[in-house]
C-alpha positions in Angstrom: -7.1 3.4 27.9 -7.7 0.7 25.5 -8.0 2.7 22.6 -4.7 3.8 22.7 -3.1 0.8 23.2 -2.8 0.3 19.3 -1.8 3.8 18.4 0.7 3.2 21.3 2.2 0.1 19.7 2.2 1.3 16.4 4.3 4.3 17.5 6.5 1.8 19.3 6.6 -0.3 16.7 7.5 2.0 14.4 10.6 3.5 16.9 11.8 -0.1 16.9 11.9 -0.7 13.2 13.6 3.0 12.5 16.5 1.8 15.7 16.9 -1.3 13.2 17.1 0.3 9.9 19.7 2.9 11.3 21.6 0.2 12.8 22.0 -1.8 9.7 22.1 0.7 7.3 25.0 0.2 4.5 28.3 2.1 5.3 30.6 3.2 2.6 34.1 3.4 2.5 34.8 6.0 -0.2 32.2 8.2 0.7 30.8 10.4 -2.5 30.4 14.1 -3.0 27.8 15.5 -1.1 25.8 15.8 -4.0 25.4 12.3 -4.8 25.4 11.3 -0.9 21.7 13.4 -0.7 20.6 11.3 -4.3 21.6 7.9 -3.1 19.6 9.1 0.0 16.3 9.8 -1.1 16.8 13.9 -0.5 16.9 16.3 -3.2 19.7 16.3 -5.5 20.5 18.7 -8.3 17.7 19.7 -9.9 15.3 18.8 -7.1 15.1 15.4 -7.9 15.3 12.8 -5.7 17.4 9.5 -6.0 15.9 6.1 -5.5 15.8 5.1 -1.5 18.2 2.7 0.4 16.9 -0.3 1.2 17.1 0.4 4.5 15.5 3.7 3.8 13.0 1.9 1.9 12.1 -0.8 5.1 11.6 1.9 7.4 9.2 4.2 5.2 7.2 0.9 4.1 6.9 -0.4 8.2 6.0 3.1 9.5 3.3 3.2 6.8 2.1 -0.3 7.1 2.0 0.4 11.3 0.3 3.7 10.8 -2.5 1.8 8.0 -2.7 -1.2 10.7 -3.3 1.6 13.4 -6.0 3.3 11.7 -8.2 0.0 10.5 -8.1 -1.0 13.9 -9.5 2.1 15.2 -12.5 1.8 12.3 -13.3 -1.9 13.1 -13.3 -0.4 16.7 -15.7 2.2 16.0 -18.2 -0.5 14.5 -18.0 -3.3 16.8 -20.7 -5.2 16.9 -21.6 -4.6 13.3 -18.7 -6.0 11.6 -20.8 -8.7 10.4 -23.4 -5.9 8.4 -23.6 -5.2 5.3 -20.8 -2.6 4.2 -23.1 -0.1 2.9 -25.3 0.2 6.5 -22.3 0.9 8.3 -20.5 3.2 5.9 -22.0 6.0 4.1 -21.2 6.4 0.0 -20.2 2.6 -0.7 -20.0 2.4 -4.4 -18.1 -0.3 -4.9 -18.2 -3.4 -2.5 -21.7 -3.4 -1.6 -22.8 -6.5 0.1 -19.4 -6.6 1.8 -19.4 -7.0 5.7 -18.8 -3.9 7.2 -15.8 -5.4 8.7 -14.3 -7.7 5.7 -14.1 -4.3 3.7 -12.0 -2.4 6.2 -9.2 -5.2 6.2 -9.5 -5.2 2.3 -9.0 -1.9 2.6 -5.9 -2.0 4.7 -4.2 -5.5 3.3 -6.1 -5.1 -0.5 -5.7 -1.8 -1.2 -3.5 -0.1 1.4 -0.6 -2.9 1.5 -0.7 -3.4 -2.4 -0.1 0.1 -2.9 2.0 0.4 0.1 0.2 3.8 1.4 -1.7 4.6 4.0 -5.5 5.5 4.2 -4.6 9.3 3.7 -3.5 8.4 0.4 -7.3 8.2 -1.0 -9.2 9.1 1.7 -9.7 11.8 4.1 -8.7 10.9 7.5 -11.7 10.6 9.8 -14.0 11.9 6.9 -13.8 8.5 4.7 -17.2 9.2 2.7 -16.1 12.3 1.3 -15.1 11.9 -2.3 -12.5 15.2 -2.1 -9.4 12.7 -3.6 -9.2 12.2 -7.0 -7.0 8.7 -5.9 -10.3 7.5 -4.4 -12.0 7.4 -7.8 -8.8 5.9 -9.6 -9.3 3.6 -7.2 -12.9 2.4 -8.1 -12.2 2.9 -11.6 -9.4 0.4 -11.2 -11.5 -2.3 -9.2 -13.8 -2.1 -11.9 -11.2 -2.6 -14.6 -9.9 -5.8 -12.3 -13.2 -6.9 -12.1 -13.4 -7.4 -15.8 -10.0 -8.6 -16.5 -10.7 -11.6 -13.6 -14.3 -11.8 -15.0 -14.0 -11.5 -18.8 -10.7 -12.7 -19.5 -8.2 -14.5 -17.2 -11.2 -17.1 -16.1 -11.0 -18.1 -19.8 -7.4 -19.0 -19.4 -7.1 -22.6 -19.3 -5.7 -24.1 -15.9 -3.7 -27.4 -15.4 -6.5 -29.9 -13.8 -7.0 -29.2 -10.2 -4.5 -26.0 -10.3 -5.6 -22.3 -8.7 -7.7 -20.5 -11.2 -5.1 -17.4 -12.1 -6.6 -14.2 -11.0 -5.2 -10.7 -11.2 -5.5 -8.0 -7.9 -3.7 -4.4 -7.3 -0.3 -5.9 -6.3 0.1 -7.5 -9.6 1.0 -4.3 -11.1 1.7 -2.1 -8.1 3.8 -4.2 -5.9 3.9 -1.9 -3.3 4.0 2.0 -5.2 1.8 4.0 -5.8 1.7 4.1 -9.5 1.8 1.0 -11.3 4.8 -1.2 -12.7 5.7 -0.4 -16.4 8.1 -1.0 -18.7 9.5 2.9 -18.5 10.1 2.8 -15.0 13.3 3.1 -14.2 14.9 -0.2 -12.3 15.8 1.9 -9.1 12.4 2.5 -8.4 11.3 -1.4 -7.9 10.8 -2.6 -4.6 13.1 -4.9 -3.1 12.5 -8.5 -4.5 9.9 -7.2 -7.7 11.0 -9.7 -10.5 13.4 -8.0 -13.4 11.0 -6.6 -16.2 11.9 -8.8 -19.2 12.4 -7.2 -22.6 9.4 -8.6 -24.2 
């Protein structure tokens, strides 16, 4: 019974936050062709491409993925209570990166760190219930770009001279991904920044 208590108020959850989203989503007066109206919707347009989401569109996707993510760690840290405290790599099998982690520190970084920054869920890199397998090519981006994080923080921003008693600046995924999948660039077209990502400037 307990263990589905959290699956159960995820799905609720989840219910809620779609209720909401439908609630206040934006009404128009002048309402477009029917092409445009699937665009500004997120479906398939002409051409099969797909426009960038509503906002409210956008809230709904990020909570239900973020309630699903929160779901899921909690069902790991349930499956290895009592060794949260362990080293990552005696809990988990094919730790590469992360070693000396406690088992249970690394399945929050793995939901707030990784998951959140991204904004995907554990499918994204793993597979579900089978998360030693190395079958998703994300799951090697991934260690390939903690290792490049590493040595930015490491080799270069702790070089960066800090106002006296000010946070030493360091850099993590959200820096560039802010919540996608694929990192922030200058060629990415505005529509597809999250809500409240700062303007790119033209530099």
């Amino acid at each position: 019974m307990t263990d589905r208590v959290p699956a159960a108020i995820a799905a609720a959850s989840s219910i809620a936050i779609l209720v909401y989203a439908c609630a206040t989503a934006p009404t128009t007066t002048n309402p477009s062709p029917a092409s445009n109206t699937q665009v500004a919707q997120g479906q398939p347009g002409p051409g099969g491409q797909r426009g960038p989401l509503t906002d409210s569109a956008r809230r709904v996707r990020d909570s239900v993925t973020a309630a699903r993510r929160d779901s899921g760690a909690a069902g790991v840290l349930r499956s290895i209570a009592g060794r949260e405290n362990l080293p990552a790599e005696s809990v988990f099998k094919n730790i590469k990166i992360l070693k000396g982690v406690p088992a249970g520190r690394l399945v929050n970084i793995m939901n707030m760190g990784f998951g959140r920054s991204l904004g995907v869920s554990c499918g994204f890199c793993h597979v579900p219930q089978k998360w030693d397998l190395d079958d998703k090519e994300e799951k090697n981006t991934a260690r390939l770009m903690f290792a490049m994080v590493q040595t930015i923080n490491r080799d270069f921003i702790s070089k960066v001279p800090v106002d006296s008693g000010g946070p030493t600046p360091v850099v993590n995924c959200m820096t560039c991904h802010r919540g996608m999948p694929r990192p922030m660039g200058p060629d990415r077209p505005q529509g597809n920044r999250p809500p409240g990502a700062a303007p790119r400037s033209g530099g």
